[in-house]
N, C-alpha and C positions, 0 to 999 in steps of 0.2 A: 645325726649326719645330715637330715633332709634342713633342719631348719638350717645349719650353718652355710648349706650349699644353696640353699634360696638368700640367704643374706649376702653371701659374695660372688652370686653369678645371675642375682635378678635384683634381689633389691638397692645393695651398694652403686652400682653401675648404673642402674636411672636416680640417687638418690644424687650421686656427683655429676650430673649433666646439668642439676636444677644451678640457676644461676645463685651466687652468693654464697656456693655449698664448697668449703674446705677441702675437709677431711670426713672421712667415712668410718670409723676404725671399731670392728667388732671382735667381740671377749666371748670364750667358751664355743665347744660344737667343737668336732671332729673336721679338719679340714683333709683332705684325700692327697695324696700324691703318687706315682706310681715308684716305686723303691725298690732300690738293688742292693741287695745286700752280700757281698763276693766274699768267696768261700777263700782262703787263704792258701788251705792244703790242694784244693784243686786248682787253683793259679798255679801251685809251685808244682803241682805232677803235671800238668799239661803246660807250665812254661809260657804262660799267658800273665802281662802285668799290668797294675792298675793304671798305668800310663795307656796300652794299647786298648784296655775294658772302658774305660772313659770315651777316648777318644773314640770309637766304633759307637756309642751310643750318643753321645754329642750329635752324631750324621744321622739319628734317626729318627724316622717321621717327618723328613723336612719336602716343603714342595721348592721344584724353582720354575725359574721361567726358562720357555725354548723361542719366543722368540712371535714370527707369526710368517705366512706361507701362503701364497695368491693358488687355488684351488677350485678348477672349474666354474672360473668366471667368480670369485668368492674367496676374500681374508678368513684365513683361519688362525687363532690362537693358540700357540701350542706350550701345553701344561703337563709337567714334571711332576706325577701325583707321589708322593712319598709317605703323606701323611696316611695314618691310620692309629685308631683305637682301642682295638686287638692285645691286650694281653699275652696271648700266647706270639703276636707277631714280633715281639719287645722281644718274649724270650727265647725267640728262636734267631736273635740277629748274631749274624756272625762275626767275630772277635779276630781270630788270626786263625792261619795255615796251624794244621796239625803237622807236627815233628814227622817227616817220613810219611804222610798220608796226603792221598788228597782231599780228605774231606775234611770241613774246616771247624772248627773250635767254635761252638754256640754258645751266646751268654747263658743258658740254662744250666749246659755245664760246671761251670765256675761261680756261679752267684745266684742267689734266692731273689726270683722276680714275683713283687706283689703288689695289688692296689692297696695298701692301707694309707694306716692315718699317720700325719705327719707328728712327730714328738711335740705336745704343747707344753706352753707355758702360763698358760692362764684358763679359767673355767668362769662361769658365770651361772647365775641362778636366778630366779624370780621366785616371789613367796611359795616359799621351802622347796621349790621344784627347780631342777635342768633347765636350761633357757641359755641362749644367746643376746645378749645385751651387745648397743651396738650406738656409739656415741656420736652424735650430730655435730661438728665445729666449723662455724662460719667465717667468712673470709673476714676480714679487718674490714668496716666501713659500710659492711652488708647491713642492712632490717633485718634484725633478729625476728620479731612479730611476722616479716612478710616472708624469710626465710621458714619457719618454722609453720607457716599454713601451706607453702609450698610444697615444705617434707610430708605435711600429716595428707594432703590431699595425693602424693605420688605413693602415697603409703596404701591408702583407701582404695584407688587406681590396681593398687597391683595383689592384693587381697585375694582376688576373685581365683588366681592363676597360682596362687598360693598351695603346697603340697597340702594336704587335708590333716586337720588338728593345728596346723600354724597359724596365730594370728599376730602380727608385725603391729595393731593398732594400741598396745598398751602402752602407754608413757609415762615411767617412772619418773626423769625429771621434767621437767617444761621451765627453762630460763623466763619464757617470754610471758608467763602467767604471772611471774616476781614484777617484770616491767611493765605488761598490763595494767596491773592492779597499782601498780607506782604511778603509770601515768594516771590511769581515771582517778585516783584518790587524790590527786593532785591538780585535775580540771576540778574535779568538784571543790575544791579548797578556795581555786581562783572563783568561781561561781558566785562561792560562798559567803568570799570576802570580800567580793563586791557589794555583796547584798547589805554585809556588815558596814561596808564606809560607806552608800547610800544613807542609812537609817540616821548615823553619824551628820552628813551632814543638811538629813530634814532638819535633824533636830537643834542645828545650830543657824542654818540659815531660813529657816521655816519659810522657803523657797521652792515650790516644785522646780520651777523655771531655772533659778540657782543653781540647783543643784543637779539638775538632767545637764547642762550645760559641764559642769565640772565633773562629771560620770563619764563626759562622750570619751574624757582623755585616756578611759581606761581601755576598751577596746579599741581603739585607733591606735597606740599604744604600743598595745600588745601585736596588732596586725601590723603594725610598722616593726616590732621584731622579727614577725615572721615573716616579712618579707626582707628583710638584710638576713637572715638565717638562711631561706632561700638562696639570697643571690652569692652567698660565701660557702657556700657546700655544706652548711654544718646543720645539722641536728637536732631535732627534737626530740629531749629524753628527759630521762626523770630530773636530772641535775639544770638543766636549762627551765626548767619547766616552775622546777624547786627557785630557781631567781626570779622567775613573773612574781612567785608566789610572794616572794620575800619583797617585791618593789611593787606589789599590786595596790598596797595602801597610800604609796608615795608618790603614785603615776597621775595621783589627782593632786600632787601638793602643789606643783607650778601654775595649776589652772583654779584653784582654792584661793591662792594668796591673789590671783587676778582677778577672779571674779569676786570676791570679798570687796577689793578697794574700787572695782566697779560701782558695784553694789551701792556703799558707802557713799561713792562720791556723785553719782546719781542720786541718792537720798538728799544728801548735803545740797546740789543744783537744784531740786525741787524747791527747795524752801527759798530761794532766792525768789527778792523780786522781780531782779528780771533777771532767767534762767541763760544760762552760756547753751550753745547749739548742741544736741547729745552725741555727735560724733567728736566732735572738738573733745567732753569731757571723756566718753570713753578712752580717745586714743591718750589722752593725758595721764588719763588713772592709770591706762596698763603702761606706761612710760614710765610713771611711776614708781612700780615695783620690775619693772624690766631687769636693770642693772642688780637689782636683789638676789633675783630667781637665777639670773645667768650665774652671777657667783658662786651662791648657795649649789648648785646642779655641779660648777667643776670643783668644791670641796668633796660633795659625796662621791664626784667619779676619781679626785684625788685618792681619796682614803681607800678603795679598792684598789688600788693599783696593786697593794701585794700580794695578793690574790694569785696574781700571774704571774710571780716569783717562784712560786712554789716550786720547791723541787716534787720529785716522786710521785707514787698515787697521790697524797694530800694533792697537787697540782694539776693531775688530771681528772681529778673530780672536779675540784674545786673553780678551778679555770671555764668551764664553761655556765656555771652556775653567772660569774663576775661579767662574760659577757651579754650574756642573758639580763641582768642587772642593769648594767651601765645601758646599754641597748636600749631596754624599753624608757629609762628613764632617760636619757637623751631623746627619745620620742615625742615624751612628754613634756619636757622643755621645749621642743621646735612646737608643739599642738597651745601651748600656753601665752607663746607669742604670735600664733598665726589664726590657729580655728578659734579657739577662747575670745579673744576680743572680737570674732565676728561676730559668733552667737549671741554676746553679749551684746551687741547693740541690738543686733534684730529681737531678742526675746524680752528680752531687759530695758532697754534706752525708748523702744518705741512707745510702752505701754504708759499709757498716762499717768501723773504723777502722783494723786490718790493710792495708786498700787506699789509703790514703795513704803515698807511698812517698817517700821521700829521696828530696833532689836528684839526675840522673843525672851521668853523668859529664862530659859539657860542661858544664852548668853549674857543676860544681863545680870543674873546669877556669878557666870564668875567673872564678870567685871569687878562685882564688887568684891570677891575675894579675893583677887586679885591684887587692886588697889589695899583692901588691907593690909593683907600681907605686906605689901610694898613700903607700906607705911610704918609698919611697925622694923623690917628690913633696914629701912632706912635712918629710923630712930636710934636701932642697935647695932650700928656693922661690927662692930667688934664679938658680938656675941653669935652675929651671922658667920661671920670667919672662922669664929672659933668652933662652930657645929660643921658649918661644915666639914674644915679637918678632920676634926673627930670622925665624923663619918667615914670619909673618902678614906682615912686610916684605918677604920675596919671595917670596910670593904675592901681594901688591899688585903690587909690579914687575911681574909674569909675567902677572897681570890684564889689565896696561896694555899686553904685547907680544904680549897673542893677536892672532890675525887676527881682523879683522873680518866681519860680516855682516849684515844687516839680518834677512832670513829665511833659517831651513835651508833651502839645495836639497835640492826634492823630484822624482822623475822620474813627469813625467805618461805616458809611456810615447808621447805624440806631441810631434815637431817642427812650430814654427813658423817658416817661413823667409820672409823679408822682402825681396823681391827690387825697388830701383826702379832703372830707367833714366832716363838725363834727361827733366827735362818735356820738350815738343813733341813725342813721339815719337807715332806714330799707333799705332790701338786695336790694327789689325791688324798691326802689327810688332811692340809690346810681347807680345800672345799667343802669336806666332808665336816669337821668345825665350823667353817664359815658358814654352811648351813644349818647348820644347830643354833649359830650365831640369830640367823633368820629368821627360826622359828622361837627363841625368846622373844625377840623384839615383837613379832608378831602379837605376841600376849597384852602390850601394851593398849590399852583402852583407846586409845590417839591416835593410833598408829594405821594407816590405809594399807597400805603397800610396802612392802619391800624388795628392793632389787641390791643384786650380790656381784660384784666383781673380784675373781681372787687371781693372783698375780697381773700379767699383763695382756693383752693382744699382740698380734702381731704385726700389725702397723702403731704401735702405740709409741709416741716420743720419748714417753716418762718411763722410763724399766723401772717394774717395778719386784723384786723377789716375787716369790711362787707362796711365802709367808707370810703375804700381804694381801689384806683382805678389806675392799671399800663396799660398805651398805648404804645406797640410798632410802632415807626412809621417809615415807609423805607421811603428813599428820595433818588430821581433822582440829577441827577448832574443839576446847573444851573449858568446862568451867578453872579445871586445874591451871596455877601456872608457869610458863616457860620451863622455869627452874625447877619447878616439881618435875613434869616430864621431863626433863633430861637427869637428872638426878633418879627417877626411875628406870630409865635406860642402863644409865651406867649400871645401877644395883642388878637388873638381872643380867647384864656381862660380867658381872663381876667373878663369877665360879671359871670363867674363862681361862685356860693358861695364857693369856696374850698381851698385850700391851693394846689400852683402849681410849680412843682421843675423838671424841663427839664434838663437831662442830656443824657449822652450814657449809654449802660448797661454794660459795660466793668467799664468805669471809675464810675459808682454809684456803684457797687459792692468793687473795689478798694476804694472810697471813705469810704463806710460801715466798708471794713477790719481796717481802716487807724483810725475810730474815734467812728464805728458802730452805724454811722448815715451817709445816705446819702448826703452829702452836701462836698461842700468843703469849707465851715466857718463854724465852732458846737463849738458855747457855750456852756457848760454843768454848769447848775446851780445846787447845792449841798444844802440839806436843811433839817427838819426834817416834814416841812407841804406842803401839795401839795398846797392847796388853797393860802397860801405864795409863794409858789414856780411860781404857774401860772399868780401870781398876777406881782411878779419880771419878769419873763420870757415876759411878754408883754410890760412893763416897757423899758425892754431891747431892745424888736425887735421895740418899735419905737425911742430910740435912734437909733439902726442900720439903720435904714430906711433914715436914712440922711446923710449915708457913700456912695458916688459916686462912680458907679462900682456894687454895690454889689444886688445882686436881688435875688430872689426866697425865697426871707424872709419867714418864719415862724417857728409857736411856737410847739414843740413837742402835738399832741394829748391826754395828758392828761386832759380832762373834764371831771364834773359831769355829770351823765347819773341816769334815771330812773330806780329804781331796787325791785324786792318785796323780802322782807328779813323777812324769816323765823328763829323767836330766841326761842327754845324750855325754855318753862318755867320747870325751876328743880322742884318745889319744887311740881307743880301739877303734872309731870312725874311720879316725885316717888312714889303718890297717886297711880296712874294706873299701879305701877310697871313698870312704860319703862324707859328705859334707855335712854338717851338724843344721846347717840352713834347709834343704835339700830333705833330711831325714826330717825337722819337725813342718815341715810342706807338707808330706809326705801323711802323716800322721795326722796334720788338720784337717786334710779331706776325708778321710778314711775314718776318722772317729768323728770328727762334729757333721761331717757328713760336707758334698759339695752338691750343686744343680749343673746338671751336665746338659740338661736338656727338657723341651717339655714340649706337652702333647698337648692337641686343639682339639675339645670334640666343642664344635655349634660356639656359643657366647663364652663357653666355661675353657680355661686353660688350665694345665694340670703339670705340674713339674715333676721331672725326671731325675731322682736322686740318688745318688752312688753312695750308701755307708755302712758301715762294719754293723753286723748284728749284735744284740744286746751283751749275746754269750760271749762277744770277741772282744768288750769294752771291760771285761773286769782288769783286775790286776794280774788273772793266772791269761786270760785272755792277750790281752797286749803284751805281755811279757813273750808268749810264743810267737806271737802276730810274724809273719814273713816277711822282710824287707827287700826289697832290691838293691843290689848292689853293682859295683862293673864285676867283682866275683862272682855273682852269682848270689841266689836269697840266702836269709840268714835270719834267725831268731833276734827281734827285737833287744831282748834282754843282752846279747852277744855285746851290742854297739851302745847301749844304754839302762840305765836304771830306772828299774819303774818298782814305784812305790808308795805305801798309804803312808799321808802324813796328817798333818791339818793346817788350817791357815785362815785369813780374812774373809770373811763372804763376800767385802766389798772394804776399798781404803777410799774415804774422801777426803777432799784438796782443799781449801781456800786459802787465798792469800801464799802459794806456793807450798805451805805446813799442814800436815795431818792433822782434823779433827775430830769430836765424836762431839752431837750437844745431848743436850739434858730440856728436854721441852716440857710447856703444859700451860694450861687453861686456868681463864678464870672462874670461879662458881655464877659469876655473875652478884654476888650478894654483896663482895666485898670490892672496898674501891682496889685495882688493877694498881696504883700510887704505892696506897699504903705497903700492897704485897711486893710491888717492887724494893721499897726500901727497905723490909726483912729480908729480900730477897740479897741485895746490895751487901746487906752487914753481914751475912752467911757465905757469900763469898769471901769475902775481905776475912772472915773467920779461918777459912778454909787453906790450909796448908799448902801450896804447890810445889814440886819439886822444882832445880833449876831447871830452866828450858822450856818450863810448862807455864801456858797463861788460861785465863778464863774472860770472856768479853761477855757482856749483858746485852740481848737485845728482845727486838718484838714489838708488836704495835705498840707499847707506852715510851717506847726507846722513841721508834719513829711520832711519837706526839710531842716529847720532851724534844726533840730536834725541832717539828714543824712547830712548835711554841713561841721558842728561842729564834727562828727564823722570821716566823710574824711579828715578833717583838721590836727588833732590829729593823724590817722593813715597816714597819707601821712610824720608827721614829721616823726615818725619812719621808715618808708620805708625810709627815704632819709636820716635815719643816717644808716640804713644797706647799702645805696648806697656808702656813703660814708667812710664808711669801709672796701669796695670792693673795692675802687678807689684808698685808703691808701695801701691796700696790693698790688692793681696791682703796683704804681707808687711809694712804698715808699715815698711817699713826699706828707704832706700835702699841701703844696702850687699847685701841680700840681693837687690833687684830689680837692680842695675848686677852682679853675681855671673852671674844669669840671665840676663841682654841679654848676659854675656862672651862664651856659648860661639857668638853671631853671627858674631861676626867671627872668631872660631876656624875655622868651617864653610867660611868662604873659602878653608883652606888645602886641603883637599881638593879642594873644585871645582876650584881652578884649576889642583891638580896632573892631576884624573881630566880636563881637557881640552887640558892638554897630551900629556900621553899617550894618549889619543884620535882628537889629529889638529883636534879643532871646536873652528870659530870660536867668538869671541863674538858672539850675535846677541843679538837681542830674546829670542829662545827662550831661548836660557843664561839671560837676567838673571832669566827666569820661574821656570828653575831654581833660579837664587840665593835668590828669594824663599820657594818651598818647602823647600829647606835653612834658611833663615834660621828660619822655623814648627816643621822638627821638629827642630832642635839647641834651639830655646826650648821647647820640650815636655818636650824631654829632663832640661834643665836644672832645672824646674818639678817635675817627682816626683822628683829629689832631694834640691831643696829641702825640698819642701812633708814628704814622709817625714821630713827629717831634724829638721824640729820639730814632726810630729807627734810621735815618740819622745822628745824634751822637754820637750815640753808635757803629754802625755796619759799617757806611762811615766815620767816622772821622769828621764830620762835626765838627766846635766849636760851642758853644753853644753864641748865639746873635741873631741881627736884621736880619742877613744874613740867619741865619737860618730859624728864624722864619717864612719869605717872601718864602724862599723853599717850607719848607712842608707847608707852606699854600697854594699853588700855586699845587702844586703837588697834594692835596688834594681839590681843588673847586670844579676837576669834581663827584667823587663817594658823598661828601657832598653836591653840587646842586644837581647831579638826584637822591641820597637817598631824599632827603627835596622836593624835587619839584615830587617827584612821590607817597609821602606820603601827600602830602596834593592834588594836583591836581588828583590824584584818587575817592578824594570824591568831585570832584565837580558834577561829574551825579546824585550825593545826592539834589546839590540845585534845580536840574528843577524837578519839580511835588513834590514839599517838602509837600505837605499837603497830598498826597497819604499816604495808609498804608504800614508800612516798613521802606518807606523813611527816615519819621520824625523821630522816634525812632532812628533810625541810623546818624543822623547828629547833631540830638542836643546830641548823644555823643560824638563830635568832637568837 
């Protein structure tokens, strides 16, 4: 009792003053009220009714005001003291005039006055022991990080004043250590991959001066996001963070391809005999590729665009990763045309002409493979056309045979495990399991901590039965993996009688948003009978039960349960004149109990509640219970039937029709696709009565929609691309040239994820769309070169040409391509970290 009274009258109370702090809502511990329990047989000999017992206690304890009173030169206050904390003052309050007496009728007479503990519904526990667990929820828009150092230091704060043996500092989960560790593994990625397209382009422009110049665009860049992120209210988090990460290679492409044909064309004016002035050539060169980069930059921010179509969570993840993207890379196009060509005169154009130095040896390297290739390309188109198809046709195939997934599994580093027993089971056996629960899991070699919630709080939004039991379980890092630990979990639940569903609490909540039901497989059966419905529903999950992969089977908790069901009879009601409304009024205060009133001692308030003792609630109990009537009391049973029967522990709704689903989990080993389709053909096996349907959903439902949805909006982005392409180049043949190397880029991704192991999610298609922006970029400064040089040099248009500006273009097209993918390879080591993962299976 001391701990649960220090959480709702010391600690709750300074925890919700902290700014950004929600909800306060704590599980388990005896909470106190003061409780009247009225004797029935002594209302009806002293002729006292629970209309008059109510109301006389409702008046007590209360202060009021009198007002105020000029008093020897001096205002005085005047105070109506009422209150008091007094036990016996409660139960000495008086009720009504005694029949023929004058002395009056005391609630002590009539009803059993006592401080106990209010009837719970939920218990809580910490590794294997009693505990009051007590959940933090922040406002919408709050710093989780700055919220959650706030809680722990008002925690630390109030320790001191703490009843003795309670300590408030233990923290089962921590959201903000998942984020943490999301954002720093994801600063050090950006760090990382800076360092990676550095090296990138020593090694192609063997330039210090070069390439410090086309480096500067990466942190300016990035500080020009964070300052329109500033000035738009929004947010730095993992997913924003996860788009630097994703465009950190490509923040140098617009200032690459400038100072490249700087470079170039200050090498080229050295050799002249008589040299053109160096501001004249610089502002020429970046003139140059100007109109290239501006195009290339609204193709990539074209091809994003459906990004922020997205319906549902896919869209609010995803959405701000897109403006975090386009952000920094519109950054780097304004730094490309504006700082880029400064530096480059001053570091570049000033230096005497001696220090302009030939190409090195890589570059010159794939000059020449380059041009072979080209050459031999050009010899064979037809056997080029013909590979290529082949290819691009089985990489479509090989598209269509990955595994699926809706999101990358991420590991939050805590277990959520889902423990229910049948409904009716009582508060205190479900705890008394759910601690058994506890100390199994405890045996786990992995396993830190475990914290026990069994049914609900009472401030808690989600009701949850008193048969339901959620264990948070922290786990240490170990050589084992993922799927061995939980695969060992489940084994020692298994002797359990309960239904067991192990997931994380990030993605069970995600899972709920997505089908609202925890699971990532939810049948939902549609019907007009439950006892039908429960009948099909098991039906069901032991078909399921023989799809490989698929585990944490079970069946929605809709059972029969024991119930006493009071049905007022009209027709003798209206004998006694009572109204059938009136009598079950009457009976809801009296048996669930009503708050007539409550008591103030100091910070703590205490409620004053009026309800029938335990003895009075059975079936022989109620049946005799005394009613009031205008004739006068009368036995229950007289004007009504009370009776045990049984019935639904709970009926749910959707879509206006009774459901029941059939959920579960993936093992993680098996593609989530494949099991869907066993899954699909077992329904469609599956018999239903008329009336009754079955719908399929769950994250791979919601991946197969956002699929299909990317699909759809990706054509239209790429006929807006290609409408941009048509007006840069008048010519459709040269803008359908540029959209070619789209579907070219497909054959990579889908080779780099089958050899990788990853699914296709939402994340990958993110990926495809950033492939699809820089192979069209790519495509764009060879075009765009190749008629500058015959437009503006004379060139003729042919073979000759085309070997030019190909040639001429290798280098700013490999270190753009090779610094936007080899940037994220500090993604692939520790891919299972937080941050990481999210960030690569968008690539």
């Amino acid at each position: 009792m001391q701990a649960r009274e220090a959480v709702d009258f010391t600690i709750r109370p300074r925890l919700l003053a902290i700014p950004g702090v929600a909800q306060v809502i704590p599980i388990g511990g005896e909470v106190r009220q003061y409780r009247i329990s009225p004797d029935p047989a002594a209302m009806l000999a002293l002729g006292v009714s629970a209309e008059q017992l109510e109301a006389a206690v409702a008046r007590f304890g209360t202060n009021t005001g009198g007002g105020f009173v000029d008093q020897r030169g001096r205002e005085y206050l005047i105070r109506h003291l009422g209150l008091t904390q007094r036990l016996e003052d409660l139960a000495d309050t008086p009720i009504a005039p005694q029949p023929g007496s004058a002395t009056p009728i005391l609630l002590r007479q009539v009803a059993k006055v006592e401080f106990a503990a209010r009837p719970r519904r939920g218990e809580a526990g910490y590794q294997g022991g009693p505990a009051v667990v007590f959940s933090v929820q922040k406002q919408p828009g709050a710093d989780t990080i700055r919220v959650t150092r706030a809680v722990e230091a008002a925690l630390a704060a109030l320790q001191p004043g703490l009843p003795p043996g309670l300590d408030a500092s233990r923290v089962q989960f921590r959201q903000a250590d998942f984020i943490a560790a999301s954002i720093a593994n994801v600063e050090r990625v950006l760090l990382e991959a800076a360092a990676v397209v550095a090296v990138v382009l020593l090694l192609f422009l063997l330039d210090v001066r070069a390439t410090a110049i086309s480096l500067v665009a990466i942190p300016v860049s990035v500080l020009a996001t964070v300052v329109v992120f500033h000035a738009c209210g929004l947010t730095i988090n993992t997913m924003t963070l996860g788009g630097l990460a994703i465009a950190i290679g490509e923040l140098v492409d617009d200032a690459v391809v400038d100072v490249e044909n700087i470079q170039r064309r200050l090498r080229e004016n050295a050799a002249l005999a008589v040299p053109r002035p160096v501001l004249a050539v610089v502002a020429a060169a970046s003139q140059e590729v100007r109109s290239g980069i501006v195009y290339a930059t609204a193709v990539v921010v074209l091809v994003f665009l459906p990004l922020f179509a997205l319906p549902g969570i896919e869209g609010r993840l995803f959405a701000p990763l897109g403006v975090a993207y386009i952000v920094a890379i519109l950054a780097s196009l304004i730094v490309s045309v504006t700082l880029t060509p400064v530096l480059a005169y001053w570091l570049l154009g000033r230096r005497p002409a001696a220090a302009h130095r030939p190409d090195g040896p890589v570059l010159r390297l794939a000059k020449r493979l380059n041009r072979a290739a080209l050459l031999r390309a050009l010899a064979r188109p037809r056997l080029v056309y013909g590979a290529v198809a082949l290819l691009f046709a089985a990489a479509a195939w090989g598209a269509v045979q990955l595994p699926r997934a809706f999101l990358a599994a991420f590991n939050e580093g805590t277990v959520l495990v889902g423990i229910a027993f049948r409904p009716g089971i009582a508060l205190a056996e479900s705890a008394r399991l759910g601690a058994v629960a506890e100390r199994l899991l405890a045996e786990v070699p992995e396993v830190v901590s475990v914290g026990r919630r069994t049914g609900r709080g009472e401030l808690d939004e989600h009701a949850e039965g008193v048969h339901v039991n959620e264990l948070d379980v922290a786990l240490r890092r170990s050589p084992r993996g993922r799927a061995a630990v939980l695969g060992d979990l489940r084994a020692r639940l298994a002797p359990l009688p309960a239904n067991v569903n192990i997931g994380q609490p990030i993605q069970h909540r995600l899972d709920f948003l997505l089908s609202g039901v925890r699971g990532e497989v939810v049948v939902k059966l549609f019907g007009p009978d439950l006892d039908t419905l429960g009948t099909l529903a098991e039906g069901l999950r032991a078909r399921m039960a023989g799809i490989p992969g698929l585990v944490d089977l079970q069946v929605e908790r809709q059972v029969r349960i024991p119930q006493l069901r009071v049905v007022p009879d009209y027709a003798e009601a209206s004998l006694y004149g009572l109204t059938p409304a009136s009598l079950t009024t009457a009976l809801e205060g009296l048996s669930k109990g009503r708050i007539v009133s409550q008591i103030v001692d100091g910070m703590r308030r205490f409620d004053v509640v009026v309800r029938l003792a335990d003895s009075d609630r059975t079936t022989e109990g109620l049946g005799a219970l005394l009613v009031a009537t205008p004739q006068g009391h009368v036995p229950l049973r007289l004007v009504a039937s009370v009776e045990e029967v049984d019935g639904p522990n709970q009926v749910l709704r959707e879509g206006g029709q009774r459901r029941i689903t059939v959920s579960g989990n993936g093992d993680g080993a098996r593609d989530m696709a494949a099991i869907a389709a066993e899954l699909r053909a077992a329904i469609d096996g599956f018999a239903l009565p008329g009336g009754y349907a079955a719908v399929l959903e769950g994250n791979f439902r919601a991946q197969e929609e956002a699929a299909r949805t990317i699909g759809l909006l990706s054509l239209v982005s790429l006929g807006l691309v290609f409408v941009v392409l048509r007006q840069r180049y008048r010519s459709t043949a040269l803008a359908l040239v540029v959209m070619g190397n789209i579907p070219l880029a497909l054959i990579g991704s889908v080779a780099a994820l089958w050899l990788a192991g990853l699914p296709l999610s939402v994340a990958s298609l993110v990926g495809f769309i950033t492939l699809a922006g820089i192979s069209a970029r790519n495509g764009i400064l060879k075009v765009s070169h190749t008629l500058n040089l015959a437009l503006h040099e004379g060139g003729r248009w042919g073979r000759r040409l085309i070997l030019r500006g190909s040639e001429e273009r290798v280098a700013p097209v490999l270190m753009t391509a090779l610094s936007a993918g080899l940037a994220l390879v500090p993604l692939l080591f520790g891919a299972g970290e937080p941050g990481r993962r999210s960030c690569i299976r968008s690539r």
